[in-house]
C-alpha positions as CSV (number, residue, x, y, z in Angstrom):
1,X,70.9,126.0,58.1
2,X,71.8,123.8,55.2
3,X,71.2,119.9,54.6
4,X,73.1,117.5,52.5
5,X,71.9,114.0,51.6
6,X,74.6,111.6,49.9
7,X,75.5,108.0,49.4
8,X,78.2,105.7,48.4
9,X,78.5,101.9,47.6
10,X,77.7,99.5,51.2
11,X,79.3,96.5,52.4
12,X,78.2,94.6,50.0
13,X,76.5,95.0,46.3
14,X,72.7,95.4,47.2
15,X,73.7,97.8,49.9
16,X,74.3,101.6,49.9
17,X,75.4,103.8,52.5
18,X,72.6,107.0,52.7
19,X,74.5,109.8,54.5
20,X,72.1,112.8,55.5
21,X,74.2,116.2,57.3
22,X,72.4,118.8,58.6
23,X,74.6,122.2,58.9
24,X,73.9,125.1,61.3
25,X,75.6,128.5,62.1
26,X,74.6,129.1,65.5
27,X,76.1,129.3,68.7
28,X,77.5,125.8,69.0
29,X,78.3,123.7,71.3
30,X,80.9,124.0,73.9
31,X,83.6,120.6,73.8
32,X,82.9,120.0,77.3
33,X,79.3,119.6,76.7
34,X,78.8,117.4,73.5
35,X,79.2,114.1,75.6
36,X,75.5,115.0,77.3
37,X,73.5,115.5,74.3
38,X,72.6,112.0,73.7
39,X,71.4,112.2,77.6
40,X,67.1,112.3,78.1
41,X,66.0,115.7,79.2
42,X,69.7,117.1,78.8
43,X,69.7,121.1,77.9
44,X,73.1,122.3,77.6
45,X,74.7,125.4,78.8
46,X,70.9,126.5,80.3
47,X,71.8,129.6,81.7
48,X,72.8,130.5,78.0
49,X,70.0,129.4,76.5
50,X,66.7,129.5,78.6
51,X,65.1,130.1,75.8
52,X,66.3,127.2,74.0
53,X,64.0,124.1,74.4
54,X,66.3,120.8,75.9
55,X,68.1,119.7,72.6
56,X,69.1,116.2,74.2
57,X,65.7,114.3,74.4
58,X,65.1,114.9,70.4
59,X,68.6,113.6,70.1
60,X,67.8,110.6,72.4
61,X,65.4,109.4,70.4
62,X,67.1,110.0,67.2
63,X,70.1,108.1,68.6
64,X,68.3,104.9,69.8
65,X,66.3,105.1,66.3
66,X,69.3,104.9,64.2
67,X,71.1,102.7,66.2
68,X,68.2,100.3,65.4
69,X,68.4,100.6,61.9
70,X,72.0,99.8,62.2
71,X,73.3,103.4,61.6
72,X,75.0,106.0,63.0
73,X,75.2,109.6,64.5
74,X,77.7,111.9,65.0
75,X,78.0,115.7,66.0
76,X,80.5,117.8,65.6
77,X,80.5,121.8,67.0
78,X,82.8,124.7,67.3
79,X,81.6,126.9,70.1
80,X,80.6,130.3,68.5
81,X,80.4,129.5,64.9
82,X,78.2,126.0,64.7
83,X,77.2,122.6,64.9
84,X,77.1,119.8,62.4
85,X,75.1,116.2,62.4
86,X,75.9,113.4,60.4
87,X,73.7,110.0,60.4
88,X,75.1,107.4,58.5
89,X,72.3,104.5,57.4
90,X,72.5,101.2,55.3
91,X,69.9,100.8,52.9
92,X,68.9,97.9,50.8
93,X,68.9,98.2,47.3
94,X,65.7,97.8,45.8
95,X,66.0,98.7,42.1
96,X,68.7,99.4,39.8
97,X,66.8,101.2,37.0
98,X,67.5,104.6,36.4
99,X,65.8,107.7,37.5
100,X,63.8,108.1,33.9
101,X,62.0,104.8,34.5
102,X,60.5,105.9,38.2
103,X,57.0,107.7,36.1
104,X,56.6,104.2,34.9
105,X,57.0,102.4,38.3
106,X,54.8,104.8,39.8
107,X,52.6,104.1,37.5
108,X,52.6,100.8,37.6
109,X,51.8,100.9,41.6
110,X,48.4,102.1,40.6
111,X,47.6,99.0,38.5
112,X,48.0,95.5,39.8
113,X,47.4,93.4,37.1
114,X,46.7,90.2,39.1
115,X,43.7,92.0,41.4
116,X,40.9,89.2,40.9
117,X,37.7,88.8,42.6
118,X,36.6,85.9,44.5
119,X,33.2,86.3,46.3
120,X,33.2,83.2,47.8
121,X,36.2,82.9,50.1
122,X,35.1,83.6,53.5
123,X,38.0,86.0,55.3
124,X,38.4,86.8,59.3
125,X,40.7,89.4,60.0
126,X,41.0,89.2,63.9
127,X,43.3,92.6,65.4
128,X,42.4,93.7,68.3
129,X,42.9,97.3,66.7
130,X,39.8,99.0,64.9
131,X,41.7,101.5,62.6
132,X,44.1,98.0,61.8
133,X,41.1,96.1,61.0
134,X,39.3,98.9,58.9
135,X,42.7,99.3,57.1
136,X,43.0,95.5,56.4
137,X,38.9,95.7,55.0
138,X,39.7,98.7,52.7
139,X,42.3,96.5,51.1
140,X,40.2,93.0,50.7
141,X,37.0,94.5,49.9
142,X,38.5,95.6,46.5
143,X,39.1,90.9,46.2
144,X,34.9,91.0,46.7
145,X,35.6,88.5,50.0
146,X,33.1,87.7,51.8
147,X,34.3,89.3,55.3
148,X,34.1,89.2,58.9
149,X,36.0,90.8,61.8
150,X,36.7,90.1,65.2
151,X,38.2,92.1,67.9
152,X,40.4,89.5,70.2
153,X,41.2,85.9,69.9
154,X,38.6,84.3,71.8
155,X,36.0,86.2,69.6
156,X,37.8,84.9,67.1
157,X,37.4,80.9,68.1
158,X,33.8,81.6,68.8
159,X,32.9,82.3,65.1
160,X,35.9,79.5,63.8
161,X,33.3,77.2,65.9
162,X,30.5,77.6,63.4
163,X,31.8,79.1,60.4
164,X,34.2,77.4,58.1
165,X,36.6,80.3,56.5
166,X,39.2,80.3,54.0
167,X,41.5,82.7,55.3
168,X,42.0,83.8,58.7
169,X,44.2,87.0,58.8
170,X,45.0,86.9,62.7
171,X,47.1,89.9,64.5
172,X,50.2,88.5,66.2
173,X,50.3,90.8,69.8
174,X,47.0,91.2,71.1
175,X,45.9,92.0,74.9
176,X,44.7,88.9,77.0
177,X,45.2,86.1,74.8
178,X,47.4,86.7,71.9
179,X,47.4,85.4,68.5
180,X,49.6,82.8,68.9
181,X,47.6,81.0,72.1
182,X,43.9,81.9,69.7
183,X,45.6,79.8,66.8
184,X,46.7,76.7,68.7
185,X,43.3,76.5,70.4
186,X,41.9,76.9,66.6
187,X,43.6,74.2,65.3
188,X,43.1,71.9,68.0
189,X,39.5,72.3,69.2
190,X,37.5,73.7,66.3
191,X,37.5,70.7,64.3
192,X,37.2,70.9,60.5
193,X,36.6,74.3,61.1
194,X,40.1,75.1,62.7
195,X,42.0,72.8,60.2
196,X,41.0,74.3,56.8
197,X,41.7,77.4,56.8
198,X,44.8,79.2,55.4
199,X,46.0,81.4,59.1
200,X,48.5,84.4,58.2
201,X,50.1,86.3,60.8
202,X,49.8,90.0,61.2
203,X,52.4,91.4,62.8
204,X,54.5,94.6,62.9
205,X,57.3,93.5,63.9
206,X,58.4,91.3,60.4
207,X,62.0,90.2,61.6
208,X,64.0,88.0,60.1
209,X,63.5,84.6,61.5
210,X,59.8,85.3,62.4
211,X,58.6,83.1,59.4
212,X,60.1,80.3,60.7
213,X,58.5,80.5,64.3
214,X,54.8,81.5,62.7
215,X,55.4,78.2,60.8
216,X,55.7,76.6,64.0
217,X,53.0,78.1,65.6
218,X,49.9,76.7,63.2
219,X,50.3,79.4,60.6
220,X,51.1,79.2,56.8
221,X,52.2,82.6,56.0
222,X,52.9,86.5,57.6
223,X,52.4,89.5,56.3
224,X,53.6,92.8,57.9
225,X,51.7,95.8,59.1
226,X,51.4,98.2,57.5
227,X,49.4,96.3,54.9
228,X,51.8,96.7,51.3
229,X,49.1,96.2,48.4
230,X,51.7,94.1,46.5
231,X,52.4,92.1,48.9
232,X,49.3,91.0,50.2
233,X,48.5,90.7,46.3
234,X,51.1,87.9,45.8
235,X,49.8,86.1,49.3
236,X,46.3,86.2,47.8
237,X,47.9,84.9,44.8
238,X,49.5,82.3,46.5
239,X,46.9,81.3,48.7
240,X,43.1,81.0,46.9
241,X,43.2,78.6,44.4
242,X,42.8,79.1,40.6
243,X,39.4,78.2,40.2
244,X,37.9,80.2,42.7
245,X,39.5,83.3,41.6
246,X,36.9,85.6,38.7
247,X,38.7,87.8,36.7
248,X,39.5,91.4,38.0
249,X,39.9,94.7,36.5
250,X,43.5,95.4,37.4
251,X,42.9,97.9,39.2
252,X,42.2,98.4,43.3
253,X,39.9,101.2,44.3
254,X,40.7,104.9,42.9
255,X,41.6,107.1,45.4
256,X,40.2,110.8,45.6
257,X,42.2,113.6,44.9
258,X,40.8,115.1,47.8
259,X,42.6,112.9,49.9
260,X,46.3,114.2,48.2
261,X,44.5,118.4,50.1
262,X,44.8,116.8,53.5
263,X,46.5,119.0,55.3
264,X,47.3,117.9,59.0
265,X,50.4,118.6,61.0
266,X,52.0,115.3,61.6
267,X,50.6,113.7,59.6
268,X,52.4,112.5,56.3
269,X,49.6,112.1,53.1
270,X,52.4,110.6,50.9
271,X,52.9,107.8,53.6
272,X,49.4,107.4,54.2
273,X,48.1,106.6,50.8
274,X,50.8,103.8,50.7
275,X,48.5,102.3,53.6
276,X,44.7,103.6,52.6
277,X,42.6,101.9,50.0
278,X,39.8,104.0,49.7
279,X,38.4,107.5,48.9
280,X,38.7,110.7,51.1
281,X,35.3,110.3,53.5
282,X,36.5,106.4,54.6
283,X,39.9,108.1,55.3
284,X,38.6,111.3,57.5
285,X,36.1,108.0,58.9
286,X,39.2,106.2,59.8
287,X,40.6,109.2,61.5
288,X,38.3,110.0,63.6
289,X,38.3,106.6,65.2
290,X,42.1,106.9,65.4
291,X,40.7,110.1,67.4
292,X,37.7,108.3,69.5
293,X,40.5,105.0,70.4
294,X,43.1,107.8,71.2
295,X,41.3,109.2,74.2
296,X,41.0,105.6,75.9
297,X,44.4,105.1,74.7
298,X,46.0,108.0,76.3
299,X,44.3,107.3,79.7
300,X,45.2,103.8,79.4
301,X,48.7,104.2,78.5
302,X,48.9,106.5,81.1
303,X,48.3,104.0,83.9
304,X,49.8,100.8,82.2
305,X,53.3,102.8,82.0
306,X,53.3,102.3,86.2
307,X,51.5,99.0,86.6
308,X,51.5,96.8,84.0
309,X,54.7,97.2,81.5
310,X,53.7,94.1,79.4
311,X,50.4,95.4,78.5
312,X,51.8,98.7,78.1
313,X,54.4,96.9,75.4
314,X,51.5,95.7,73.3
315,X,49.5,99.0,73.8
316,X,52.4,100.9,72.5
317,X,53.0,97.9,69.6
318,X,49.2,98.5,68.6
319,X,49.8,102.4,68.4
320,X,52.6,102.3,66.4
321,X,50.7,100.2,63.4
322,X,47.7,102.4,63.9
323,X,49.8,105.5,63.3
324,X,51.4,104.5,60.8
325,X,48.1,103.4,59.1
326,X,47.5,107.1,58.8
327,X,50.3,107.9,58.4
328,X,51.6,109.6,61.5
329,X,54.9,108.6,61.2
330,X,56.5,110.2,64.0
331,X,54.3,108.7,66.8
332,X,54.7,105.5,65.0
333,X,58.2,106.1,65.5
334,X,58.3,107.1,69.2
335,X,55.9,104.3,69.8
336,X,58.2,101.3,68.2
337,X,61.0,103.1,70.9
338,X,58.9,102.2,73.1
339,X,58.1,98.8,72.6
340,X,61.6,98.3,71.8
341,X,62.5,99.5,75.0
342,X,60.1,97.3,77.1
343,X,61.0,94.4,74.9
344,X,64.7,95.1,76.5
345,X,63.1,95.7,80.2
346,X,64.8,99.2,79.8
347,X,62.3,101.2,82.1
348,X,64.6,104.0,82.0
349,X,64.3,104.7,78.7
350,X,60.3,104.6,79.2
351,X,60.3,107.1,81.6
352,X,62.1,109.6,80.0
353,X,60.7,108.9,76.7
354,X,57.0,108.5,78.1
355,X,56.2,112.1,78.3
356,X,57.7,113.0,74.4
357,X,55.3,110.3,72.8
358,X,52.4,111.5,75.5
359,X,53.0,115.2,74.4
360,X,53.5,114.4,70.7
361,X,50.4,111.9,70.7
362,X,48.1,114.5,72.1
363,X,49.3,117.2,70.3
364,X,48.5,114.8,66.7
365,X,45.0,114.1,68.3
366,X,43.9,117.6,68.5
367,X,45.5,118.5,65.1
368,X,43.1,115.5,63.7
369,X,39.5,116.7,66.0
370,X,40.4,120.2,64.2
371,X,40.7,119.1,61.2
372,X,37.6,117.0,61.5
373,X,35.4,119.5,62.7
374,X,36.5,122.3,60.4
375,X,35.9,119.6,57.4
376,X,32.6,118.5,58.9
377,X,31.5,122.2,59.1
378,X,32.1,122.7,55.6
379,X,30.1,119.7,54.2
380,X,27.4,120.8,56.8
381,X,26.5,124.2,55.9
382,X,24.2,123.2,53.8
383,X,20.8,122.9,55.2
384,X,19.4,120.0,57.7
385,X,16.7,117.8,56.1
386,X,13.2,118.5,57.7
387,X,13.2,117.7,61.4
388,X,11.5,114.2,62.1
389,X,8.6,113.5,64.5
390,X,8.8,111.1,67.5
391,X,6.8,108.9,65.9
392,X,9.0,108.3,63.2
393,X,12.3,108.8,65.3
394,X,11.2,105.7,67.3
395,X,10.2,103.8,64.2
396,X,13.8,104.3,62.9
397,X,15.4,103.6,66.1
398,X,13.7,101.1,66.6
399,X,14.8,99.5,62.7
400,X,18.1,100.5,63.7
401,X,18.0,98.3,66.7
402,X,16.6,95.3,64.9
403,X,19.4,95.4,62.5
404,X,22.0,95.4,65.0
405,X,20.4,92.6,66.8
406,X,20.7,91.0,64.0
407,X,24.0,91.6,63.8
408,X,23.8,93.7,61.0
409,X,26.3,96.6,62.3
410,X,26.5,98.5,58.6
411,X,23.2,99.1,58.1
412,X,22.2,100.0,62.0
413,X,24.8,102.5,61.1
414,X,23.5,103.8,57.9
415,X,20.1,104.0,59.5
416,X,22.0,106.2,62.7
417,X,23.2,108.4,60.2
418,X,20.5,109.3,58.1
419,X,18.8,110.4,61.1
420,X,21.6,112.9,62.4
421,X,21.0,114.6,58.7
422,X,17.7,115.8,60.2
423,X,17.3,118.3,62.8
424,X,16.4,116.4,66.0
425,X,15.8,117.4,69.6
426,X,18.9,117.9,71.4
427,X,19.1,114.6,73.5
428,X,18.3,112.7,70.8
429,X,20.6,114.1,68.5
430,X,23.0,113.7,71.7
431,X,22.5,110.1,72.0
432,X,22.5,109.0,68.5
433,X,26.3,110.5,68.0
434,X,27.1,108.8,71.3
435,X,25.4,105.1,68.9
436,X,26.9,106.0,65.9
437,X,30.7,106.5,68.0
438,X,30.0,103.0,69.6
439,X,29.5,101.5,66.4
440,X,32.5,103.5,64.7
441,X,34.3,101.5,67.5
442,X,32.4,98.3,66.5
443,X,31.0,97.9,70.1
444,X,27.7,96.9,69.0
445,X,26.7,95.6,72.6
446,X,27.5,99.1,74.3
447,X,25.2,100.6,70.7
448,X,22.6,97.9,71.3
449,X,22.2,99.2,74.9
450,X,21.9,102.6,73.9
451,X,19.4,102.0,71.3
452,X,17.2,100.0,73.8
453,X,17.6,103.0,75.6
454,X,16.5,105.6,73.2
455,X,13.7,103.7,72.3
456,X,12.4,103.5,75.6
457,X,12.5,107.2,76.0
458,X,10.8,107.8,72.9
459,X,8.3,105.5,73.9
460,X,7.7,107.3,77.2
461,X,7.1,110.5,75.5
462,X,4.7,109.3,72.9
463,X,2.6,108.2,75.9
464,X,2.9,111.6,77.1
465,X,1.7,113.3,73.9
């Protein structure tokens, strides 16, 4: 097989025409047959080739995806000899410099020079997403905001009610009420509250003429998802004043060259670190909770594909930033078909599509669980600290449990973790992972619950002693 990747001058000057062919000598195709292969769970000539998975599903979704970045696809085959694809795509110019200057532009991504700190601007991110809000922290953090999170929009107008922030970072398509319906109710019932702050749109769907509705909406400004450090740099810049800004380094948070060894099947590194501020243990953190969401994902998506296609839409929407968060390009990709498709009320399209994304989402979950463990089994050969008596497991659960009801999440879960270094009896060791998932998944009422839980046990069995 060979592969060819050309291009030529657009329709215009800031456009070019990126031509990729992909060459094969195999069988081919007979003539009667290439009309089908665009056609969902089409396999040509099967008797020929039962061994040969269906070739028109990939082909499907290639199709569709090209077509929406206004491109083409063609395929050409002489039966016997081979086959030949040719996708045709316009691309925007971005920069003219030559080829010798990209080492400098590369390096210059790693430095920002305008990164300032400002300690005292109070910031709400509100995505109804955890691995979208721990992405959107990773980047602020490195501003020294003072931050808060919510998890849906009436969350959100709870704590606009009694704290006054600066910025409110508030996801566009969220399940129940969405960000549009949270923002109005803001603006008009919070008070002073709901009228001061600066409200940007997330949203991952950044299409031309979407300013102009946010504008409408209550908002002041969009940013699209996945976070781009540059840009949300220059809305920073745009948006907190002068005089509240303290001078910066320059430079955002180094990354760690362990993260460049990652080495999971579907998942692309290069693309990740695009979208990840932070060092290789907050990554393998944030994967894992794309692992823990994916299993109520999966069954979810499952049932909302049969009863409930709107929700499914902003299910699939809400997978397809996650993904690509982590870089998991290709279920970002089958995930935008499908919210493109239920946009378009093509349910067709859905259910043949459906079971590629199920299959390809499942398989990317287990390649991340097995990567997890084997990592964790590495850092854990060394020895467990001293195992801890009840006495001092309920005194530490029972810490843990005052932080959190103090809603003081972070260090409840430092406190959950530094027990789970020591050897533990088996139940306990059992529910404290089952605490320190919840909070991983920031449901501190489901970890306050089984804190209260735990500590009532312990309790029981001190009596018993």
């Amino acid at each position: 097989m060979r592969a060819y990747i050309t291009g030529k001058p657009g329709r215009n000057a800031d456009e070019e025409l990126i031509t990729f062919r992909v060459e094969d000598t195999g069988c081919g195709i007979k003539e009667e047959d290439l009309g089908k292969i665009f056609e969902d769970f089409r396999q040509v000539d099967s008797k020929r080739n039962r061994s040969t998975e269906g070739t028109g599903l990939g082909l499907a979704i290639v199709k569709q995806l090209v077509e929406l970045m206004e491109g083409t696809i063609k395929v050409e085959s002489t039966y016997g000899e081979g086959t030949q694809v040719t996708i045709t795509i316009p691309q925007k110019i971005v920069d003219t410099c030559p080829v010798s200057e990209m080492p400098k532009m590369v390096q210059a991504e790693r430095k920002i020079g305008d990164i300032f700190a400002a300690p005292d601007v109070k910031v709400l991110i509100v995505d109804d997403n955890a691995i979208n809000r721990k992405v959107a922290r990773g980047f602020l953090k490195n501003y020294a905001f003072d931050l808060t999170e919510a998890e849906s929009g009436p969350e959100a107008i709870e704590l606009v009610r009694s704290v006054r922030y600066d910025i409110i970072f508030m996801d566009h398509m969220m399940p129940g009420m969405d960000g549009i319906e949270a923002v109005e109710i803001i603006r008009r019932d919070c008070g002073e509250n709901g009228t001061a702050p600066i409200v940007v749109a997330l949203t991952a769907n950044a299409m031309e003429g979407m300013r102009e509705h946010f504008l409408s909406c209550g908002f002041q400004d969009f940013i699209a998802k996945p976070l781009d450090r540059k840009e949300l740099n220059q809305l920073l810049l745009r948006w907190v004043p002068e005089e509240r800004r303290q001078k910066g380094n320059g430079e955002e948070e180094a990354k760690s060259p362990e993260l460049a060894e990652f080495q999971i099947d579907g998942v692309d590194m290069n693309a990740a670190m695009q979208y990840y501020s932070g060092d290789a243990d907050g990554f393998a953190e944030l994967l894992e909770l794309y692992c823990i969401d994916g299993k109520r994902k999966v069954k979810l998506l499952r049932e909302l594909v049969e009863s409930d296609i709107l929700r499914y839409k902003i299910e699939v929407h809400g997978l397809k930033s996650a993904s690509a968060n982590i870089g998991a390009m290709e279920v970002s990709a089958l995930a935008r078909a499908q919210e493109n498709a239920a946009t378009q009320g093509d349910m067709e399209f859905i259910s043949g599509q459906f079971p590629i994304l199920l299959a390809e989402y499942e398989t990317l979950l287990e390649n991340i669980g097995q990567f997890l463990e084997m990592r964790m089994q590495e850092k854990d050969r060394k020895e467990l600290l001293p195992r801890l008596s009840v006495q001092e497991i309920k005194k530490q659960t029972a810490e843990a449990l005052e932080e959190l009801q103090h809603f003081r999440s972070q260090p409840c879960a430092q406190r959950v973790k530094e027990m789970l270094f020591h050897e533990l009896p088996k139940e306990v060791e059992e529910r404290l992972s089952q605490i320190q998932e919840q909070l991983r998944l920031y449901e501190d009422d489901n970890a306050e619950e089984l804190l209260s839980q735990l500590l009532i046990i312990l309790e029981k069995e001190e009596e018993h002693k």
